[in-house]
PAGUSE-539597 format. One line per 5 residues: number of its first residue (from 1); their letters; for each residue x, y, z of C-alpha. Coordinates in pm, whole numbers, plus 50000, padded with zeros to 5 digits. Layout:
N
NUM	a	X Y Z | ...
//
This chain:
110
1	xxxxx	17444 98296 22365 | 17170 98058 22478 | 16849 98063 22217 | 16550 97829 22233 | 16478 97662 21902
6	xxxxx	16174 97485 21949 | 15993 97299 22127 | 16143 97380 22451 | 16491 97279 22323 | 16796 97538 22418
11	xxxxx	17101 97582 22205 | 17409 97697 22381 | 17649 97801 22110 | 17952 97849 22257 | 17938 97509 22453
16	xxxxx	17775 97357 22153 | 17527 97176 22394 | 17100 97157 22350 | 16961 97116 22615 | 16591 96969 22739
21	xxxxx	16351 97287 22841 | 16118 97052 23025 | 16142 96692 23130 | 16014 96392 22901 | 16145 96136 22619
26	xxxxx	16344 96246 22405 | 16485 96130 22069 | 16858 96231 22035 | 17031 96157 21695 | 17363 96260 21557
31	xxxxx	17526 96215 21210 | 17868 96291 21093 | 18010 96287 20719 | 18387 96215 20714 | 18658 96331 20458
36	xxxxx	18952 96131 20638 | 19154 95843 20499 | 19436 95880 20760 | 19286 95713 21025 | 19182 95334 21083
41	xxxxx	18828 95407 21236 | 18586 95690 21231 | 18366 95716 21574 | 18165 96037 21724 | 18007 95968 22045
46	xxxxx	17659 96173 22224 | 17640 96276 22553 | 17407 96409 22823 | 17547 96546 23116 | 17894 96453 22997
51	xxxxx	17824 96080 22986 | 17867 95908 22691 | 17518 95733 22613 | 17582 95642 22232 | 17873 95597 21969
56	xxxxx	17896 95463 21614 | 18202 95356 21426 | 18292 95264 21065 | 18603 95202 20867 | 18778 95384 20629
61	xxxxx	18769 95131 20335 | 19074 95329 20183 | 19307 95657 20113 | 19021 95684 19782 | 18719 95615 19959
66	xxxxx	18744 95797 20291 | 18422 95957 20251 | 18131 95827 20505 | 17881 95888 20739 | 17805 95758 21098
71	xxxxx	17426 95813 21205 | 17320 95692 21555 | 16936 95787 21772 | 16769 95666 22069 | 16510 95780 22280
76	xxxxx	16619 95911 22643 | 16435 96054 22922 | 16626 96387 23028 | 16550 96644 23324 | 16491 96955 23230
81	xxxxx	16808 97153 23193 | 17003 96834 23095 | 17265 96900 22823 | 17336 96675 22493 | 17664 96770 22335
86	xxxxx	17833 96532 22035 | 18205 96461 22043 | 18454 96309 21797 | 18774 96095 21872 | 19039 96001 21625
91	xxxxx	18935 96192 21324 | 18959 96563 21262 | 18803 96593 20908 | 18443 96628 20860 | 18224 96768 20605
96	xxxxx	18032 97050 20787 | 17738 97103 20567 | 17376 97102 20738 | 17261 96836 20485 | 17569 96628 20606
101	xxxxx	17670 96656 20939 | 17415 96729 21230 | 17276 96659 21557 | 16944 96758 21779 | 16658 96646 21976
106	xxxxx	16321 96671 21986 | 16060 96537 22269 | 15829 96243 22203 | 15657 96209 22544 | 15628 96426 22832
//
């Protein structure tokens, strides 16, 4: 299912990809909330076009504090059409609330 949100921004759920619906700046941003204490290192990564353009990392202080969050943005130009998707490495438990956990775009410049 493809939907336009706003502002000329397409959501693909089932590739879980936005994508730009014109060209311009945009400002991409993506934040995680982890529940993980079995892991060393807690990283997600953004991409556009399947290139990785940003990551952010933090450690997992201990087994009893293994909640955090990793929050990364930048503006990017993107072509029209080009596709931002967000994807995780190491750990595999997140706190999935929409307060918590998100990504998106929106355009600054044309």
């Amino acid at each position: 299912m493809n939907k336009t949100v706003n502002g000329h921004v397409h959501f693909d759920a089932r590739r879980g990809t936005l994508a730009a619906g014109v060209s311009g700046f945009y400002y991409i941003y993506s934040q995680l909330y982890y529940f993980d204490g079995t892991t060393h290192i807690l990283t997600h990564y953004t991409f556009i076009n399947d290139v990785k353009v940003m990551g952010s990392a933090s450690s997992v202080v201990s087994t009893r504090r293994k909640y955090n969050t990793n929050y990364h943005g930048a503006v990017f130009f993107l072509n029209k059409g080009d596709r931002v998707a967000v994807k995780v490495s190491l750990s595999k438990k997140f706190h999935m609330n929409p307060a918590y956990s998100f990504f998106g775009l929106f355009l600054v410049h044309d």
